[in-house]
N, C-alpha and C positions, 0 to 999 in steps of 0.2 A: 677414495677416488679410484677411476679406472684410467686404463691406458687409452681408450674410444675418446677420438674427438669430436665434439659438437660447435657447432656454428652457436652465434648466442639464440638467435629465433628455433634451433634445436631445442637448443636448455628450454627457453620457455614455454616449446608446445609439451616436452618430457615432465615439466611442472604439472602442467596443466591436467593432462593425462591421470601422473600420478593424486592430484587432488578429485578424481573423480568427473570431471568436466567429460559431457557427452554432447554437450551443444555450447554454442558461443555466438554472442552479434557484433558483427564489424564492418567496415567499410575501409576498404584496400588505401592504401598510400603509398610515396616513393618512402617515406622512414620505416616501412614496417612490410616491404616489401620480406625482406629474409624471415621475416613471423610468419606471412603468408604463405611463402614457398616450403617450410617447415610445417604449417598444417596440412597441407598437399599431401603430407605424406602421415598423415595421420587420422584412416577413415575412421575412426571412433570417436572424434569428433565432426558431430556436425557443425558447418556455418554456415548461418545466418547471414544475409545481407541485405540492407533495409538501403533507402535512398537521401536519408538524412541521417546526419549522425546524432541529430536528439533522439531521433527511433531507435538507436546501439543503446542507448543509455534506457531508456522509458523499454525497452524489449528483455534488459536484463532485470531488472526493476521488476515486471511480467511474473518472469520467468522465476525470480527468487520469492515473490509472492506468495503464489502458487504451490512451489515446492519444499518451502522452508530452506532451502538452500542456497550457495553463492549462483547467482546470475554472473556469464562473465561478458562484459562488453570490452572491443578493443577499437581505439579513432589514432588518427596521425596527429599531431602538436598542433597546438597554434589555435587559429578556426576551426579543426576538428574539436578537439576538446572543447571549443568555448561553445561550439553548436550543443556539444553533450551537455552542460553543464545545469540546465532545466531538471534533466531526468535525475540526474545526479541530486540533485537537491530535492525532489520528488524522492529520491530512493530515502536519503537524510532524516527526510520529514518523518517517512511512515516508518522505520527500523528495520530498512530493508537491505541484505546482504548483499552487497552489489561488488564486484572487484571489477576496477576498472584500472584497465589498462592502458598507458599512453602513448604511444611514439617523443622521444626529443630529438632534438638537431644534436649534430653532433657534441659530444662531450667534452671535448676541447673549446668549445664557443661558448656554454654554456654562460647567462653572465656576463656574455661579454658584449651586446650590442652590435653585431658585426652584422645584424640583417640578414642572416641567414634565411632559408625558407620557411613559414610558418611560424619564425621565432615573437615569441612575444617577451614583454618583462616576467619574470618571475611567475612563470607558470605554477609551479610548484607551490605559491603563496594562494594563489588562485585554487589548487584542489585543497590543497591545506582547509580552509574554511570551507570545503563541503564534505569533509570527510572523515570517518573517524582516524585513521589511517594514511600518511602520503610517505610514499620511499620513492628519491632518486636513484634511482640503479647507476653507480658511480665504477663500477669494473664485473664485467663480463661474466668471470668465476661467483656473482652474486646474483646472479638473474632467478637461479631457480629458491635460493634461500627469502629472498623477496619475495614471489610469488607463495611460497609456501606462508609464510608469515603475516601473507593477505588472507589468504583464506581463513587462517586460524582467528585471525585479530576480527575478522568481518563478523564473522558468527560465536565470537565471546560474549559473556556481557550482551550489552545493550546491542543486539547488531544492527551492522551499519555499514557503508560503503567503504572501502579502504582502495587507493589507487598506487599501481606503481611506473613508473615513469621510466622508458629504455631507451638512451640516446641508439641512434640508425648505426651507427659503427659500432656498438657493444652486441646489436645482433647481427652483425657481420661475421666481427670477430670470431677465429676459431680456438678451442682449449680442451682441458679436457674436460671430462662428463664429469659434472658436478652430485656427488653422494647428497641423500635425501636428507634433508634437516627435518628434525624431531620439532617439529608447529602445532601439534595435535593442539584438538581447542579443550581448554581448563574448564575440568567442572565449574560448576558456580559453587561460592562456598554453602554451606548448608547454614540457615538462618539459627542466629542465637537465639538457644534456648528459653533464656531467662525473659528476653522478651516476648516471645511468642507464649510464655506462661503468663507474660502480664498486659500482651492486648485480649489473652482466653479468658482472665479475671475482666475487663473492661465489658468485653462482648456477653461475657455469662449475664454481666451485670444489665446490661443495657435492658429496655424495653421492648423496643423497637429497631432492631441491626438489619442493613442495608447494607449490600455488598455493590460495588460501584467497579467495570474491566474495564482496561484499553486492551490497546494493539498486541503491550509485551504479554496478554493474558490468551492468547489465541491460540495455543498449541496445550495450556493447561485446561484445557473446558474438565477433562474429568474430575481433575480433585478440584476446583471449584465448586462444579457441580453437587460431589460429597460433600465439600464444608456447608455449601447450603443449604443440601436434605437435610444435613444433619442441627441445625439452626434453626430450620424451616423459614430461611433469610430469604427475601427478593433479589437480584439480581440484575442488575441495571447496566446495560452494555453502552459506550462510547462506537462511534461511526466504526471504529479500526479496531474493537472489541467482537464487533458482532458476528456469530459464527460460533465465537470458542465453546457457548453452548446453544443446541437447537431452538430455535422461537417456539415450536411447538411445548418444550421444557414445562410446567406449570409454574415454577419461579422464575424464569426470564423473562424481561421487560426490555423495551426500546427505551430509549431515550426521554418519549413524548408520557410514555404510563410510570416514567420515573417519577415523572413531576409530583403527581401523591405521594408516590411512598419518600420521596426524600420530605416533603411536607410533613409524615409522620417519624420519620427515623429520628434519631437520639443517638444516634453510633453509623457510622459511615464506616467501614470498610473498601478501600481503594486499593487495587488491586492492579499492577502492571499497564498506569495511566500518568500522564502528566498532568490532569487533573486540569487543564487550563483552558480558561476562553479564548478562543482561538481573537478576537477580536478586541479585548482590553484585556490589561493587566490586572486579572482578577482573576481567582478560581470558577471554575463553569457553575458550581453550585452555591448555594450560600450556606456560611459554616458558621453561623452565630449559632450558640445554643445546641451544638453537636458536639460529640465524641469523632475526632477522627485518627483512623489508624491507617499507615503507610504500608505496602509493600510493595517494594520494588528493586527492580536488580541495579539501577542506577541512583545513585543518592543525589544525583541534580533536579531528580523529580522528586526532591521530599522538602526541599528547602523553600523558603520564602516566595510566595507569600503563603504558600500551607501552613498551616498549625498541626501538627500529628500531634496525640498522647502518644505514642508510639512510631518509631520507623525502625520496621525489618528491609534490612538490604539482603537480600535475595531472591532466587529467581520464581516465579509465579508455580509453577508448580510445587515447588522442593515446599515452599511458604507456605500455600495454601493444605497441601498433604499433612504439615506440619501442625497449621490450627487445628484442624478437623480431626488431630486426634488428640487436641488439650481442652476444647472446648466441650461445655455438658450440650445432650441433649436435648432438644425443648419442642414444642409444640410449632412457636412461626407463625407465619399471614395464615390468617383465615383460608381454606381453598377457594372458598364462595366468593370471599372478596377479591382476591386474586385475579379470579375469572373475570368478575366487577372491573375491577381496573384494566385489564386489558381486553373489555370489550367496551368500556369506554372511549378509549386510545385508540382503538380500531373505526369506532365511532367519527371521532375528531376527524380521520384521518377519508373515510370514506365519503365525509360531507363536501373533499373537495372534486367531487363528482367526475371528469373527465380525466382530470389530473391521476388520481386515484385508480383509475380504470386502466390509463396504461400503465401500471407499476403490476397492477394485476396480471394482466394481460402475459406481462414478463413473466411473471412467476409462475403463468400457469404452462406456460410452453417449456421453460427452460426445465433439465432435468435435472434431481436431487443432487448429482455432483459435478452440474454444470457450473459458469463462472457467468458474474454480472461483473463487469468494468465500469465503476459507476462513473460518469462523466458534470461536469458542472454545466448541465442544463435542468431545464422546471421537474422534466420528469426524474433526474439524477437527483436530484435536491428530494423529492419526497420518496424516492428508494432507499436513503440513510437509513429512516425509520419505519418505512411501510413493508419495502422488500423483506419476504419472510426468508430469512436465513435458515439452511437445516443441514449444513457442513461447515464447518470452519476451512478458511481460505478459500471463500464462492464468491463473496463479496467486496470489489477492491475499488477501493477510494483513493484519494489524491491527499490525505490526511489536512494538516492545516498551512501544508504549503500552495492549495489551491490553484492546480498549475493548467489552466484553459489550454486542451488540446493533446493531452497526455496518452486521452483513454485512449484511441484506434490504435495507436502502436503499443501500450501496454497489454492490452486486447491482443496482439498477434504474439510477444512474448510468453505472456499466458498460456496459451495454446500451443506453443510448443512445449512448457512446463507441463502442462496438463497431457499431452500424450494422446490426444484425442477425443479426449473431453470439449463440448460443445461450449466454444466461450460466447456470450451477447455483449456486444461491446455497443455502449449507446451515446451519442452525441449530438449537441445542436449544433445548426447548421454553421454558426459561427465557430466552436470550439475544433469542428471536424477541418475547417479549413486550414489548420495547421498540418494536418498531415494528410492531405488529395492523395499526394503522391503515394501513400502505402500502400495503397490500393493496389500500386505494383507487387507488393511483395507477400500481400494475401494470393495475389494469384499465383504468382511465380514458383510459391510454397504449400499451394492448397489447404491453406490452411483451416481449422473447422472454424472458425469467425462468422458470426452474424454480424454485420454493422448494421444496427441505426438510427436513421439522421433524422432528429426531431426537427422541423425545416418552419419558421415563421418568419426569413426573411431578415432576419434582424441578430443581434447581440440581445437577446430575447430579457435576460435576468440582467441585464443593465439597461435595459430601455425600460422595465418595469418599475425597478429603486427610482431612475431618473424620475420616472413621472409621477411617483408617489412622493417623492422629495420633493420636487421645484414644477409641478403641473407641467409638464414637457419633458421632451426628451431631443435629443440632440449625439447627431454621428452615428447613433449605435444600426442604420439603413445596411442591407446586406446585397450585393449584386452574385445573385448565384449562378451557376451552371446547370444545362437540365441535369440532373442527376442521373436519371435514366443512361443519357449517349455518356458520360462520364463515367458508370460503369460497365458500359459495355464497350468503350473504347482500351479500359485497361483490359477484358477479357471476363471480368465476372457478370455472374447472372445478378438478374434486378428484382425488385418488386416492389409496390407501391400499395401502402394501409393506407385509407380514408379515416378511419378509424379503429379504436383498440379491440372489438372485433374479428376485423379481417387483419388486425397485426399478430394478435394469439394466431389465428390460422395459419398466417404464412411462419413464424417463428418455428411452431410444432411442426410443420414439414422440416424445416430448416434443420432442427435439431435432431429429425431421425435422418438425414445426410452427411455427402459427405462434401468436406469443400467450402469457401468463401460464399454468402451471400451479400447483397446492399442494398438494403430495406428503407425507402423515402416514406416517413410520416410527415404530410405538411398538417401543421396544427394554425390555431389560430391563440386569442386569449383563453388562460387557462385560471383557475385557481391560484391565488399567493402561497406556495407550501410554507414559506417564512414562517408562521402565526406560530405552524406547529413545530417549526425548529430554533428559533430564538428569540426567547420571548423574554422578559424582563424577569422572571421566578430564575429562568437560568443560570442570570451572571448578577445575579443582584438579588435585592428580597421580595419578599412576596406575599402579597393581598388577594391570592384563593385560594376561595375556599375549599376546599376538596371531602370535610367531612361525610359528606351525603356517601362519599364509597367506602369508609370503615365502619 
């Protein structure tokens, strides 16, 4: 301890600092006023200020995507935090390190129903269930040991969101300067031997081994990549896998070119995935008559309803390092066929002709280690599997918490993660309606952001379900704004694609600049991408034939 005293929103930006933090998103309140006046004086962090506090949460979320690192968001109690709570769950979903911070009312009420400002019941129960992580900061001389113990705890293990909570009088309060607590984050244990000697006997043994990433696989693409030369295994990536290794790869597959090869595998290899259909209680694949092996740093993703011969708990790298040097050998897919399969899949994918074409389009503008935001519109839905990945963390999805309206403000978190890197953040014109308003802080911040708005008028991907379900549709009618005076009333430039085209054109300008653009696609009916993302062989069994490509 020293003799220097600190106010408590001292201690917390002095935390902060020390955990490396160089940017943060917030939005000002009366509880957290002494945080703000204590970042004041601390230009080494930048802040962010967006115009909704779901944008604090969905911008750190962005920004920890992008970086592998904690994202810090900070909101006032109450309505602040309940507005965050979307992104927060968004950050949950995908294993994304988020430390979020909260204002409470005083700590003397706490509990007690007195109506204070913004009090709600049991806040605290409320971030509890979205987080890995929830500390009430209960006395002043604990602000910065809290925040140290967020960071550490976020990026352990499975990372994930961790929050802590500082009633407005404990960052009043003044004391002394509180000494740095020792939070450093714990290696992952290194995986048992004995096992990884006997999923290498299973795999030698297999026929046909098929290597299966999620999200926790994103940062090991190299020794993956080695366990698979070394197998001459396929490699079959999940939406929040894709990246860890290049699509150009010769053994990496989407999702859509999985469909064979898990049709022929006999050993399944699953690798830092929860393996689950996002929509029933089933595994995404079907595991009759397979070999399957686990590895993962979380053992709640190995349990029921998986069947492993094997679970390694440990982390994707340490794991997959560790097969590839117990396993023999071998020869692997054919090359010929290989290429086979994934020009089939390329096939599928380019029959749905316009639809197809703007995914292209995207990819042919946006640069090697540019970012896509992918958003839940027609075009967002066939980027899962069409968008050709050729960096890990370029790619960023909404995982399987599905949260309509995410992407333009994770798109501007992004962008500041990325340091200048050109993000394309894309949205329909219904999902973009949740955040109009950002469009203030694209400008405000000039930030490199493309937005755009796939524009039909409608809740586009529920007006289609509906009318394929009950021949109608109903509600899903949109009342838009011209988009053009809508971006040029907040200050940004405009432009408008007819088609995919003159959207490549304008994109490729966009990405050798510098600054926010807002790019209006009105489309009209497109292609179903469904067929090629959830189809019956996925969560269930399956009646094709696929031999014609081995």
């Amino acid at each position: 301890m020293t003799n220097v005293e600190q106010t408590g929103g001292e201690a917390l930006v002095a935390a902060l600092t020390a955990n490396g933090v160089d940017a943060m998103f917030a939005i000002p309140g009366i509880q957290l006023d002494w945080a703000v006046d204590a970042l004041s004086a601390a230009p080494e962090i930048s802040v962010y200020v967006p115009r909704h506090e779901q944008s604090v949460s969905y911008m750190a979320d962005g920004y920890a995507r992008v970086t592998g690192e904690p994202g810090v968001g900070m909101v006032v109690p109450g309505p602040g935090m309940l507005n965050a709570t979307a992104g927060l769950s968004t950050a949950y979903a995908c294993n994304s390190p988020v430390v979020f911070l909260v204002g409470q009312i005083h700590s003397k009420a706490i509990g007690k129903g007195y109506g204070n400002l913004h009090e709600i019941p049991d806040q605290s129960g409320v971030l509890r269930g979205l987080t890995k992580l929830q500390q009430l900061v209960r006395d002043r001389a604990d602000i910065s040991t809290a925040v140290d113990r967020a960071f550490a705890v976020s990026m352990a293990g499975r990372r994930r969101p961790a929050a802590v909570e500082i009633p407005y009088d404990l960052l009043m309060g003044k004391g002394a300067a509180a000494s740095r607590s020792d939070a450093a984050v714990a290696a992952p244990a290194a995986p048992d031997q004995k096992l990884i000697e006997k999923a290498a006997e299973l795999i030698d043994a297999a026929k046909f081994p098929v290597i299966y990433i999620g999200g926790g696989a994103i940062d090991a693409g190299a020794e993956i990549a080695a366990l698979a030369e070394k197998l001459g295994a396929p490699v079959v990536a999940s939406d929040n896998g894709r990246g860890a290794i290049a699509d150009s790869h010769p053994l990496m597959f989407n999702a859509l070119a999985g469909r064979p090869l898990f049709s022929k595998a006999d050993l399944v290899l699953v690798i830092g995935s929860r393996f689950m259909d996002i929509m029933v209680p089933e595994v995404s694949w079907p595991q009759e008559g397979k070999t399957f092996l686990y590895l993962n740093i979380d053992p709640a993703d190995m349990g029921g309803p998986r069947k492993g011969s094997v679970n390694i708990l440990a982390d994707a790298a340490a794991g997959a390092e560790a097969l590839a040097g117990a396993v023999k050998r071998r020869e692997g897919i054919d090359a010929g066929q290989a290429r086979g399969i994934k020009e089939w899949a390329q096939g599928q994918i380019a029959a749905t002709g316009t639809l197809w074409n703007y995914v292209a389009a995207l990819r042919n503008a946006l640069p090697d280690d540019g970012i896509l935001v992918n958003e839940l519109t027609q075009v967002g839905y066939l980027s899962r599997i069409a968008f050709e990945c050729r960096q890990p963390r370029t790619l960023i999805g909404p995982g399987y918490q599905g949260t309509l309206g995410y992407g333009f403000p994770t798109a501007l978190g992004a962008a500041v993660g990325g340091k200048g890197r050109r993000v394309f953040s894309i949205s329909g014109d219904g999902g973009f309606g949740w955040s109009i308003q950002e469009l203030a802080t694209a400008a405000r911040y000039r930030l490199p952001v493309t937005l755009i708005v796939f524009n039909d008028g409608s809740y586009g991907n529920v007006r289609s379900i509906q009318s394929a379900t009950f021949g109608r549709n109903y509600i899903t009618e949109l009342a838009n704004p011209e988009f053009s005076d809508l971006a040029r009333a907040f200050g940004l430039d405009y432009a408008r694609a007819d088609n995919p085209e003159t959207l490549q054109s304008v994109l490729k300008e966009s990405a050798a600049s510098d600054g926010p653009l807002f790019v209006e696609v009105p489309v009209g009916k497109m292609a179903s991408p469904w067929p090629l993302l959830r189809l019956r062989p996925m969560g269930g069994g399956t009646d094709t034939d696929y031999s014609d490509l081995f």
